[in-house]
Structures are given as C-alpha cells and as structure tokens.
N, C-alpha and C positions, 0 to 999 in steps of 0.2 A: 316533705315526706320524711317519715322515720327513718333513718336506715339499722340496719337491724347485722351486727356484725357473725360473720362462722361461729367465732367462739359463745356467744349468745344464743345460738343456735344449738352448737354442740353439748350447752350444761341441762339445757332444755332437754335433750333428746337423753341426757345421760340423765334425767330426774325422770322423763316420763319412762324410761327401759331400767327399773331399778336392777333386773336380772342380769345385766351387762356386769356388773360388779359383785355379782357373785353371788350364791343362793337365794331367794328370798320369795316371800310372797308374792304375787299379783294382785291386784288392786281388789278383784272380785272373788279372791279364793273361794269364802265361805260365806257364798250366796248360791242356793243350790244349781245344779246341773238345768241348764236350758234344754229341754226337750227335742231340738234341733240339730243339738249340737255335736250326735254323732253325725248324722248325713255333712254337716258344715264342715267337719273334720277330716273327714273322708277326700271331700274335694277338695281340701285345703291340702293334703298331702300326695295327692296324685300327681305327680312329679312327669308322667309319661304323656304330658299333654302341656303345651307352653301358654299359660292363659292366667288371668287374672279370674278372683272369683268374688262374685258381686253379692252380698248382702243386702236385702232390700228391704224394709218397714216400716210401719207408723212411729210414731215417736215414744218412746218411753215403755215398749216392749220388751228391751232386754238385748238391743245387737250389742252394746258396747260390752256388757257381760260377756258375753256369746265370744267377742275377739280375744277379752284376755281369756278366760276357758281353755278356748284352743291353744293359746300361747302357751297356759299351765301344765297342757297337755303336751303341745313340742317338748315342753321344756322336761315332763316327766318321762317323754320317750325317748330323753338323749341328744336332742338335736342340741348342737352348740350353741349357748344362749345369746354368742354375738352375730350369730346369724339370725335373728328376728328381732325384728323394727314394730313398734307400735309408735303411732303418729297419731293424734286430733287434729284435724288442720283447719277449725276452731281457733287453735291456739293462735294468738296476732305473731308471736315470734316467727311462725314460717309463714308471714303472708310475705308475698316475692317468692318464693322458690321454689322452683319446681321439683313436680315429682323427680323428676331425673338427678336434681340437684340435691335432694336430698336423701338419695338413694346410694347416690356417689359419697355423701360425707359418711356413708355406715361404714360404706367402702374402704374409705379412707382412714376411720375410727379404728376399723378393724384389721387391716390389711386383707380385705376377701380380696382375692380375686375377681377378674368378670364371671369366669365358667363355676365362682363356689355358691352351692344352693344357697336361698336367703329365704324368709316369708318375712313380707313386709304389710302390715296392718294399716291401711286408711283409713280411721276413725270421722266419720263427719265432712267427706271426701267433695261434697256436694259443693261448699264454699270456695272451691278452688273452678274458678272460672274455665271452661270447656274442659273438666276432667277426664271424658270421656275420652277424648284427644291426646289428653298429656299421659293419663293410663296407659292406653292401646301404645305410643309410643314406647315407654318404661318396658311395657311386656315385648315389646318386639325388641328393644337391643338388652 
C-alpha cells in the first residue's frame, strides 16, 4: 500500500485552496451563477443550527461549480479565507484520511481553534467509505 505522507497531503490542500495564500480567483469564477445557488448559500451560512449540508445530483449538472460559487461568495462577504477548506476526495492523496483528520490539518495549517467558524467543502464525498458516519461524526465534535 501507498503511504501517502502530511506534508503530501498539506501541498495538495494548499494547490486545491489557492485562496489560502492570498487573493485570487476560484476555479469557476466566470462560469455563470448556478440558479441554486442562492437557496445553497443561504444554508451554507446559517450558522444557528450545527449540521452539515448535503448537495445532491446527477452528474455533470454543475455541483462542483455551485461549491466554489459559494466559496467566491464567503470569500467576497469577508469570511477569512483560512477558514474554508475545499476537498475532492477523488483525489488518491487523501485516500486514508479521515474526515476528521483532515479537518484537523486545516486546524493545524491555520491555528483555528476548535470553537473558530470553518466551511468545509466535500467535493465527490461519496468515495470515502460509510461517509455518512464519518460526516455526522466531524459535525458533532
């Protein structure tokens, strides 16, 4: 089996989060506005309810758009850009690690705290064996 080191892991997250290092586009800037995408934005920043928020559709409609979107929009309402994580978990670099574990290296990237807001993006979340389990974990601690 591969082993797959942090720091392989961390250049990875620091290529797919080019926002982390300081202004820049999103991958989907100027591909127009997904129709969805105020209601998705909406629950993505309701803050007064502790839950994770699930994206669901056919293939090739336009979710992955729809995540950075949102992200363009944290990022143009101010939220601090090392608070929001975009992940494909697609990508073979984070097979082995858990949600939790990679939740923890933003943590760690960043110095957040446990109690500082975050949004964190699961792109293709499907690939990660009993998600639903390792999510609902992540959203409860």
């Amino acid at each position: 089996m591969l082993s797959v080191s942090a720091k392989e892991v961390e250049d990875r997250l620091r290529f797919d989060n080019p926002w982390w290092g300081g202004p820049g586009e999103t991958p989907f800037t100027s591909l127009p506005r997904r129709g969805y995408l105020p209601s998705f934005y909406n629950l993505v920043t309701d803050l007064a309810v502790n839950r994770a928020v699930i994206l669901l559709g056919p293939r090739r409609v336009g979710k992955t758009v729809m995540l950075h979107q949102a992200i363009e929009r944290l990022l143009q309402y101010g939220v601090t850009p090392t608070r929001i994580m975009y992940l494909s978990l697609d990508t073979p670099v984070y097979t082995g690690f858990s949600l939790e574990r990679l939740a923890g290296l933003m943590a760690e990237l960043h110095g957040l705290e446990a109690r500082d807001p975050r949004y964190i993006f699961f792109d293709e979340i499907q690939y990660l064996k009993d998600w639903e389990r390792h999510l609902k974990s992540l959203v409860d601690s």
